[in-house]
N, CA, C and O atoms as CSV, one atom per row, in Angstrom:
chain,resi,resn,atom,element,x,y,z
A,1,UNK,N,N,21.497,2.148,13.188
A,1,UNK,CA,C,21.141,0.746,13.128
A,1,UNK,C,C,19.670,0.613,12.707
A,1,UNK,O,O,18.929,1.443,13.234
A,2,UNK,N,N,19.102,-0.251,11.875
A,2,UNK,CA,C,17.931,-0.223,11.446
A,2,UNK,C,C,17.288,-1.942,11.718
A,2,UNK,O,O,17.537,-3.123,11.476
A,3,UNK,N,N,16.202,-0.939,12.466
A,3,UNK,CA,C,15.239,-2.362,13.103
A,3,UNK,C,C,14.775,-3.412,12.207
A,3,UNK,O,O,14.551,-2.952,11.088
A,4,UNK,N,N,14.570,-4.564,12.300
A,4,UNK,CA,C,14.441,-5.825,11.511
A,4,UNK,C,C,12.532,-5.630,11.909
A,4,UNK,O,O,11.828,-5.463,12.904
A,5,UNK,N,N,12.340,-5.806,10.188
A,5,UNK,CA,C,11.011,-5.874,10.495
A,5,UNK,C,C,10.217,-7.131,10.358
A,5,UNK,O,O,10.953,-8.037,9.968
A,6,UNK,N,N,8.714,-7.600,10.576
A,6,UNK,CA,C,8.647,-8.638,10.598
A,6,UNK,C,C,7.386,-8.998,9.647
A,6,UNK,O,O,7.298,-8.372,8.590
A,7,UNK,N,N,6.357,-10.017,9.973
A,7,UNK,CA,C,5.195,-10.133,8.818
A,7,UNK,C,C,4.181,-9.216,9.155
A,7,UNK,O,O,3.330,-8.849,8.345
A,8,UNK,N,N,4.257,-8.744,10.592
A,8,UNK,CA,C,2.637,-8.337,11.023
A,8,UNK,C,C,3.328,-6.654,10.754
A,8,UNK,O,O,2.467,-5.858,10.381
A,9,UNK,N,N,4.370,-6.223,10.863
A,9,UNK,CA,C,4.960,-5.196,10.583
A,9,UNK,C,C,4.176,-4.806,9.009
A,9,UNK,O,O,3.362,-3.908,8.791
A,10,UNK,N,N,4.704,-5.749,8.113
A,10,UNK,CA,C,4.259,-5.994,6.735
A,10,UNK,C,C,2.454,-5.679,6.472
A,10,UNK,O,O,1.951,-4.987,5.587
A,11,UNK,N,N,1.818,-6.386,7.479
A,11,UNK,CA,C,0.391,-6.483,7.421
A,11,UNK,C,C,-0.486,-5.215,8.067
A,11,UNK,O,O,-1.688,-4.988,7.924
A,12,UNK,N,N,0.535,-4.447,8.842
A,12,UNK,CA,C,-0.065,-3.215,9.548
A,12,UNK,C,C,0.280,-2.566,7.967
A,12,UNK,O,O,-0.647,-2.520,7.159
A,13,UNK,N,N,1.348,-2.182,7.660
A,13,UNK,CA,C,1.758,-1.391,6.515
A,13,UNK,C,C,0.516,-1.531,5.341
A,13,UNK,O,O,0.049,-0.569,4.731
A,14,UNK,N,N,0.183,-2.656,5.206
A,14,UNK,CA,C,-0.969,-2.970,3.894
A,14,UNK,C,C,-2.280,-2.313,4.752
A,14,UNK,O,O,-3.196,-1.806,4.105
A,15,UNK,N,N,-2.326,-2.341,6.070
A,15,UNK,CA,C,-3.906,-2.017,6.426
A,15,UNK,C,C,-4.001,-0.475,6.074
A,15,UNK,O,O,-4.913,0.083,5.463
A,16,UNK,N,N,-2.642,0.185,6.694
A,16,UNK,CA,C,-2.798,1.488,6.114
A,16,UNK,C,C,-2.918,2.322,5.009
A,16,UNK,O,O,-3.494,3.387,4.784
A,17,UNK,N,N,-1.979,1.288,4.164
A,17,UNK,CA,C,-2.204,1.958,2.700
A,17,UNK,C,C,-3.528,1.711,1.978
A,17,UNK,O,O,-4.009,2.345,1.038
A,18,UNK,N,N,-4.027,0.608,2.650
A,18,UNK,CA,C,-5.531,0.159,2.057
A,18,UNK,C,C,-6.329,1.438,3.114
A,18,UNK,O,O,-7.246,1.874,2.418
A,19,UNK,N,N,-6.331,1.831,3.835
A,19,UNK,CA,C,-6.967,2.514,4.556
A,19,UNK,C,C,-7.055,4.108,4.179
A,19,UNK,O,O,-7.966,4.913,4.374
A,20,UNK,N,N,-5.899,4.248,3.628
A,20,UNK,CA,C,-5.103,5.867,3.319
A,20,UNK,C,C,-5.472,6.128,1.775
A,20,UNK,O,O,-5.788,7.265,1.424
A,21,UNK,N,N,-5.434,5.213,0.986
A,21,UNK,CA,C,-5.843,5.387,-0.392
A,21,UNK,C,C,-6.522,5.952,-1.074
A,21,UNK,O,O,-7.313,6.259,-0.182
A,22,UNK,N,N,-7.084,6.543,-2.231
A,22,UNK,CA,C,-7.632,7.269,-2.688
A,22,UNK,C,C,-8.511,7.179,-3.735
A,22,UNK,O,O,-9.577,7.744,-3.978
A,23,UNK,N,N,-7.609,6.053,-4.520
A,23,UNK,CA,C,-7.973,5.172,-5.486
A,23,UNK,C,C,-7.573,4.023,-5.455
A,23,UNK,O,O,-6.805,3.654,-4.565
A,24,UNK,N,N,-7.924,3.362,-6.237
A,24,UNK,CA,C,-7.794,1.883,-6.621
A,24,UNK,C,C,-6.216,1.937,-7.214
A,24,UNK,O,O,-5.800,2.922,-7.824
A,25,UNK,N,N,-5.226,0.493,-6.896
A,25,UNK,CA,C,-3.824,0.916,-7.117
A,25,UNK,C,C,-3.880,-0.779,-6.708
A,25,UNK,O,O,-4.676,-1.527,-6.140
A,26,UNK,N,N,-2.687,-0.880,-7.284
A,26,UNK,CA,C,-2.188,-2.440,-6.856
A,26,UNK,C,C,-0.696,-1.912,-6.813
A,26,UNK,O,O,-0.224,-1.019,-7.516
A,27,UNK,N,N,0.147,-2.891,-5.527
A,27,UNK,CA,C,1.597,-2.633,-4.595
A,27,UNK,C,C,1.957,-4.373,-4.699
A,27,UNK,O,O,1.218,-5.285,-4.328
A,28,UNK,N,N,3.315,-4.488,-5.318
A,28,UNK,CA,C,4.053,-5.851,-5.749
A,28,UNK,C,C,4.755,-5.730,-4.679
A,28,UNK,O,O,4.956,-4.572,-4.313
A,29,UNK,N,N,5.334,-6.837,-3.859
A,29,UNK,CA,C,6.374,-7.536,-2.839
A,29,UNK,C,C,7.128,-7.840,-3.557
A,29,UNK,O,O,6.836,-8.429,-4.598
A,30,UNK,N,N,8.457,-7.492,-3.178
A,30,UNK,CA,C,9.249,-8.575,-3.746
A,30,UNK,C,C,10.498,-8.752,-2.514
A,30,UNK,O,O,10.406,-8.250,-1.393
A,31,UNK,N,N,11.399,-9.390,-2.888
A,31,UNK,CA,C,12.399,-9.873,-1.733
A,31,UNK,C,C,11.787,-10.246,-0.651
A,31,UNK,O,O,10.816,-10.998,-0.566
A,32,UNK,N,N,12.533,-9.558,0.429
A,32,UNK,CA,C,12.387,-10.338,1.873
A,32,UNK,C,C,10.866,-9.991,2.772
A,32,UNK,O,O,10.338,-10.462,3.779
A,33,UNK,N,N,10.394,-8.481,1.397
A,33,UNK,CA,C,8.466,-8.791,1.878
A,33,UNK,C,C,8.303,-9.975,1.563
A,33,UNK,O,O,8.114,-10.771,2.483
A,34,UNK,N,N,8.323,-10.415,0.316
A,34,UNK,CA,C,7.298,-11.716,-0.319
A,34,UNK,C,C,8.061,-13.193,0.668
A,34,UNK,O,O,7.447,-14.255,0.780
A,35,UNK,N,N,8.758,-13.077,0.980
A,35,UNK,CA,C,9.802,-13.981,1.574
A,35,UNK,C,C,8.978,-13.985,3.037
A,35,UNK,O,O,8.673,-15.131,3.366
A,36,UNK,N,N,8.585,-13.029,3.913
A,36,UNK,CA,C,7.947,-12.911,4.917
A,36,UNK,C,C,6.932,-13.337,4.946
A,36,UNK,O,O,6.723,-14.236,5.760
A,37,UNK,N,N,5.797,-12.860,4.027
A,37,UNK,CA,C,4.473,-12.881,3.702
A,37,UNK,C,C,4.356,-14.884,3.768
A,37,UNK,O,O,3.803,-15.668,4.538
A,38,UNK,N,N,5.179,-15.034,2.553
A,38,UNK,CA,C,5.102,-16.518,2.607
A,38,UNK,C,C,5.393,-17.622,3.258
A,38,UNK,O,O,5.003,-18.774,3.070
A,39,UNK,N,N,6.463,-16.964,4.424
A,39,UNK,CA,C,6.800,-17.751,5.876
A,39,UNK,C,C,7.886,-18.350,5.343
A,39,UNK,O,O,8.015,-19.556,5.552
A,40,UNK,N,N,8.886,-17.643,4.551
A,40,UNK,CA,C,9.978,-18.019,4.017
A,40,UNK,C,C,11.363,-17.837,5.602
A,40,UNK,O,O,12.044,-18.609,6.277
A,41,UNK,N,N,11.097,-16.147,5.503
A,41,UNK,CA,C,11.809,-16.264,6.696
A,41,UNK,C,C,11.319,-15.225,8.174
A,41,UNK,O,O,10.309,-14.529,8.073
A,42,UNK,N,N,12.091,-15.227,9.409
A,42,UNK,CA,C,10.967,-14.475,10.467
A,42,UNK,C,C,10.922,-13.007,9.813
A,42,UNK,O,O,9.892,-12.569,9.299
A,43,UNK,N,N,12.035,-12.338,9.871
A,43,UNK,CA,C,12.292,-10.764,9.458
A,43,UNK,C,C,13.269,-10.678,8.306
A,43,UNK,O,O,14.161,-11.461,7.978
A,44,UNK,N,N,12.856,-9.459,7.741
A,44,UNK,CA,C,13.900,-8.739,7.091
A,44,UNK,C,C,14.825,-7.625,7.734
A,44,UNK,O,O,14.859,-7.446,8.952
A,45,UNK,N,N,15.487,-6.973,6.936
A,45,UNK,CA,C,16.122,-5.455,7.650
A,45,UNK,C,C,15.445,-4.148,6.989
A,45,UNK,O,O,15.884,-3.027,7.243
A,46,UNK,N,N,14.427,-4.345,6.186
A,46,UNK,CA,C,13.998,-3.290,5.882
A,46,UNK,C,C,13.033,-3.669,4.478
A,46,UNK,O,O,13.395,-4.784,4.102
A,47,UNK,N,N,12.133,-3.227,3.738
A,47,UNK,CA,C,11.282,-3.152,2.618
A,47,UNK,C,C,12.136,-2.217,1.474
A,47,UNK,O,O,12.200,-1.096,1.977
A,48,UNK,N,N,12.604,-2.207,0.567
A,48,UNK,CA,C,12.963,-1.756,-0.321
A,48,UNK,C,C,12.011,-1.101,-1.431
A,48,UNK,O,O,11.161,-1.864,-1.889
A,49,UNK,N,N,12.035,0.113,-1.890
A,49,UNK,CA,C,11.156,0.602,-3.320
A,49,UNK,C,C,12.177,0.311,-4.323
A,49,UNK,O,O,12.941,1.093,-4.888
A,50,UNK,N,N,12.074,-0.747,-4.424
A,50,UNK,CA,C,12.931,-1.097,-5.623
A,50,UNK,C,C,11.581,-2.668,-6.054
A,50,UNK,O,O,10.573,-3.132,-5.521
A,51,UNK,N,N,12.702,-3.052,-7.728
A,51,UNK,CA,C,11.453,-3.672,-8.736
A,51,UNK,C,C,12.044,-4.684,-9.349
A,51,UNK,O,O,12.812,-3.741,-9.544
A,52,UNK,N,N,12.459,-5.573,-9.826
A,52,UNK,CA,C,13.121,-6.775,-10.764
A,52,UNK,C,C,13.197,-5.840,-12.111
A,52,UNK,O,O,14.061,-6.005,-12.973
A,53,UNK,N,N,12.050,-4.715,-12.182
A,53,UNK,CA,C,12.888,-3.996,-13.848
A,53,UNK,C,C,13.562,-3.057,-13.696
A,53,UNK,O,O,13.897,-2.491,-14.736
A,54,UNK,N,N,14.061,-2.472,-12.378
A,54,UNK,CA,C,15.314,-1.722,-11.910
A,54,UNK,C,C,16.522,-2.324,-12.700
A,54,UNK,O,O,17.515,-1.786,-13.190
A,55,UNK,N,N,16.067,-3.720,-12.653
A,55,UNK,CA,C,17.611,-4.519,-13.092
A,55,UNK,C,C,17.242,-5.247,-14.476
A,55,UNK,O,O,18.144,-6.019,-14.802
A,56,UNK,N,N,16.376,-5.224,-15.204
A,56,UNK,CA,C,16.332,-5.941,-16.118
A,56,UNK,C,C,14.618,-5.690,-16.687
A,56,UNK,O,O,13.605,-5.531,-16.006
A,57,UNK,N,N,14.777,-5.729,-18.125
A,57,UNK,CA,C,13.348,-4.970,-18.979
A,57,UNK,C,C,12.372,-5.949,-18.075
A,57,UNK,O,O,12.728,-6.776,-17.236
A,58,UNK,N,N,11.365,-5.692,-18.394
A,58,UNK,CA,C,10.133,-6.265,-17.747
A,58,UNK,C,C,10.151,-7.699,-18.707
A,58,UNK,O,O,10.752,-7.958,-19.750
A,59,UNK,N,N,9.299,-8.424,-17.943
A,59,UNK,CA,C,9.469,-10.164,-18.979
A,59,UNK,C,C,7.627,-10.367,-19.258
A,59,UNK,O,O,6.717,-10.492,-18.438
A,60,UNK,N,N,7.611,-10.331,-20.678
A,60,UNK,CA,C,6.187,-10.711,-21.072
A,60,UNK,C,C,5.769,-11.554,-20.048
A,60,UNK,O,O,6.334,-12.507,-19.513
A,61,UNK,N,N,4.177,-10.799,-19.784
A,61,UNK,CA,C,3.077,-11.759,-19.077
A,61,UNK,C,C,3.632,-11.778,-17.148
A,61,UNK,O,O,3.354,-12.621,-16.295
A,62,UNK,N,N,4.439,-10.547,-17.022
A,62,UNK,CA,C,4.473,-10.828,-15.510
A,62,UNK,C,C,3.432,-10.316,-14.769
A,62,UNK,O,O,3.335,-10.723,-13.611
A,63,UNK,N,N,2.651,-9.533,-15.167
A,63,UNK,CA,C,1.525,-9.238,-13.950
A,63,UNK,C,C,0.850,-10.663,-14.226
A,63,UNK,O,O,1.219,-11.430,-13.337
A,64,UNK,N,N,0.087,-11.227,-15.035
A,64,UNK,CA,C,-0.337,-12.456,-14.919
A,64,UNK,C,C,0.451,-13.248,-14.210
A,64,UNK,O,O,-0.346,-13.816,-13.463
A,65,UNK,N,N,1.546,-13.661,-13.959
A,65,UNK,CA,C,2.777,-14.194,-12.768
A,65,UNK,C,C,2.455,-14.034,-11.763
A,65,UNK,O,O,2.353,-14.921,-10.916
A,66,UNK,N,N,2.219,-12.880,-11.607
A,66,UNK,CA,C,2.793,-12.110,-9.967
A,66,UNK,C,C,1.311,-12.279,-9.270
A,66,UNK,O,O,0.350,-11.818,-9.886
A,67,UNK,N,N,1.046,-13.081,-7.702
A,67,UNK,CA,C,0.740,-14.017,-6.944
A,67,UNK,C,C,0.405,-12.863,-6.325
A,67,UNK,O,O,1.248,-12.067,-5.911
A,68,UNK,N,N,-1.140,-12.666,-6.200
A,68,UNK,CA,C,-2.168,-12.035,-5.601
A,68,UNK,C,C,-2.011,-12.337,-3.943
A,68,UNK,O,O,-1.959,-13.505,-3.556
A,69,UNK,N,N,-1.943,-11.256,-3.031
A,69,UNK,CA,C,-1.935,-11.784,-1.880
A,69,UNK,C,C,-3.224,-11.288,-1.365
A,69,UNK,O,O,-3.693,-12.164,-0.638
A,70,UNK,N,N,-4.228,-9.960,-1.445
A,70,UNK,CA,C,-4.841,-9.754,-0.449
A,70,UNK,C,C,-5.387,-8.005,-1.086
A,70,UNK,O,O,-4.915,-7.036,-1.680
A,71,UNK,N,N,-6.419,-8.384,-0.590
A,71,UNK,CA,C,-7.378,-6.404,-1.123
A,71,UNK,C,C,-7.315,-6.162,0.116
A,71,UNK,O,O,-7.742,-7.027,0.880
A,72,UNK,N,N,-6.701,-4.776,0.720
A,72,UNK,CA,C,-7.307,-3.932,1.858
A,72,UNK,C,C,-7.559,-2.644,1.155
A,72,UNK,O,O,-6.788,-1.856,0.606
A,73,UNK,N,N,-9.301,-2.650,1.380
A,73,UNK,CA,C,-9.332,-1.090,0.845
A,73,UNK,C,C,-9.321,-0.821,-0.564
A,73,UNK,O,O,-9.489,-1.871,-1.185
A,74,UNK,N,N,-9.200,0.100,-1.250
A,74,UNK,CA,C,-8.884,0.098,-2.654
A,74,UNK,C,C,-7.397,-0.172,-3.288
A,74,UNK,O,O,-7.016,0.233,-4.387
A,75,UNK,N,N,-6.591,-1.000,-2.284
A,75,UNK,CA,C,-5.759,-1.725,-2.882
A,75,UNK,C,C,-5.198,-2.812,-3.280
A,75,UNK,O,O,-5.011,-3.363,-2.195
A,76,UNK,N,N,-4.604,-3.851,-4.437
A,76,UNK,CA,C,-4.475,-5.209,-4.470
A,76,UNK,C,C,-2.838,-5.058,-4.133
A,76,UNK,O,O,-2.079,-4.172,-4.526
A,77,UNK,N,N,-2.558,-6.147,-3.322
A,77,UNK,CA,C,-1.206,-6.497,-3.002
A,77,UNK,C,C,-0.819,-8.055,-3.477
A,77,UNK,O,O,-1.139,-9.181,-3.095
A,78,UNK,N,N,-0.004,-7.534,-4.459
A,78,UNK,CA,C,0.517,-8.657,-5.107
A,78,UNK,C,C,2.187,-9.199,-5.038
A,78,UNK,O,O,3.006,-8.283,-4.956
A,79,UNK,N,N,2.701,-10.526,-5.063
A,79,UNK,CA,C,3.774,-10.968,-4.858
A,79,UNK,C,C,4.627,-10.484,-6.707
A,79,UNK,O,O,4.285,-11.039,-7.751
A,80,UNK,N,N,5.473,-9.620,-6.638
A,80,UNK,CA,C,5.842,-9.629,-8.272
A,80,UNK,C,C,6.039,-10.988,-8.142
A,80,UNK,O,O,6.050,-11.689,-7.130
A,81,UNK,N,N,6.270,-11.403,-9.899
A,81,UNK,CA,C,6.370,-12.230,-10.900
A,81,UNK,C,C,7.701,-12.824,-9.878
A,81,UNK,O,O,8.464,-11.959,-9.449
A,82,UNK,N,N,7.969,-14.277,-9.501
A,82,UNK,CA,C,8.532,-14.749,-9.291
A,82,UNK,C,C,9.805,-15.118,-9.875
A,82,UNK,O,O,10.911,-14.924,-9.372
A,83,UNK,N,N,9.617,-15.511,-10.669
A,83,UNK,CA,C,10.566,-15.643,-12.202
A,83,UNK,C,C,11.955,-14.278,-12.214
A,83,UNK,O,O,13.183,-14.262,-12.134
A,84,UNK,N,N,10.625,-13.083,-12.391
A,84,UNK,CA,C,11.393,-12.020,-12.751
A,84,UNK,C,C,12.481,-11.700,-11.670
A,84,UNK,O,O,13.604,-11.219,-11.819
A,85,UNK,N,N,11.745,-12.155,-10.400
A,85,UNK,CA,C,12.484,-11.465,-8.782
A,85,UNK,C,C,14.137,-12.737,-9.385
A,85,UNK,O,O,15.337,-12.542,-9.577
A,86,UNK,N,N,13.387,-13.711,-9.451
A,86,UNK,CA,C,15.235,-14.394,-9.434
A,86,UNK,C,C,16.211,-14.078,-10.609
A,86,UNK,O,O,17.377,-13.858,-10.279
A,87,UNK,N,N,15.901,-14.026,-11.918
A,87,UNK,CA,C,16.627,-13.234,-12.589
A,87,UNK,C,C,17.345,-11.971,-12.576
A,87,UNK,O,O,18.458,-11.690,-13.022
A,88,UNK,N,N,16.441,-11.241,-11.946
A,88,UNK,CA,C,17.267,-9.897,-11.700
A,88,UNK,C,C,17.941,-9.835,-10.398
A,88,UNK,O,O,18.381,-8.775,-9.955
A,89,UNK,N,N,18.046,-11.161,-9.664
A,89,UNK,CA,C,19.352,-11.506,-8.618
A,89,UNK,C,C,20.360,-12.190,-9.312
A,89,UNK,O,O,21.291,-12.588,-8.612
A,90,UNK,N,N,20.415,-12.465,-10.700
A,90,UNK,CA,C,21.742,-12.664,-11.265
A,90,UNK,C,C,22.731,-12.060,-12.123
A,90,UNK,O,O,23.798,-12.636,-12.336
């Protein structure tokens, strides 16, 4: 059974990787992170390494899209391209 995680779950995870890093790197949310982050909903069931171009080519101009959340450390955490996240749910 796998524990439902929540936003501050989400926000410990960013302190560490901003903390653990080595270099400079930027990390995209998408699904039920960015869904959390934004107070969409309380928890998810888990964070996925998966991408909107798993399922479909990349769409001109999505890093310009994709909704800056926060620097910890030498890393930027960004919401992917919005657009792209709902397309590649169809």
């Amino acid at each position: 059974m796998r524990s439902e995680i929540d936003s501050q779950t989400i926000e410990k995870l960013m302190d560490v990787l901003g903390k653990e890093a080595r270099g400079s790197g930027r990390i995209y949310f998408t699904g039920g992170a960015s869904a959390l982050l934004i107070g969409w909903r309380e928890s998810t069931v888990d964070i996925e390494l998966a991408s909107p171009q798993d399922f479909l080519p990349p769409l001109p101009r999505w890093r310009d899209r994709s909704v800056f959340i926060e620097r910890k450390g030498q890393i930027s955490f960004y919401h992917y391209d919005f657009t792209a996240q709902a397309l590649s749910k169809l």
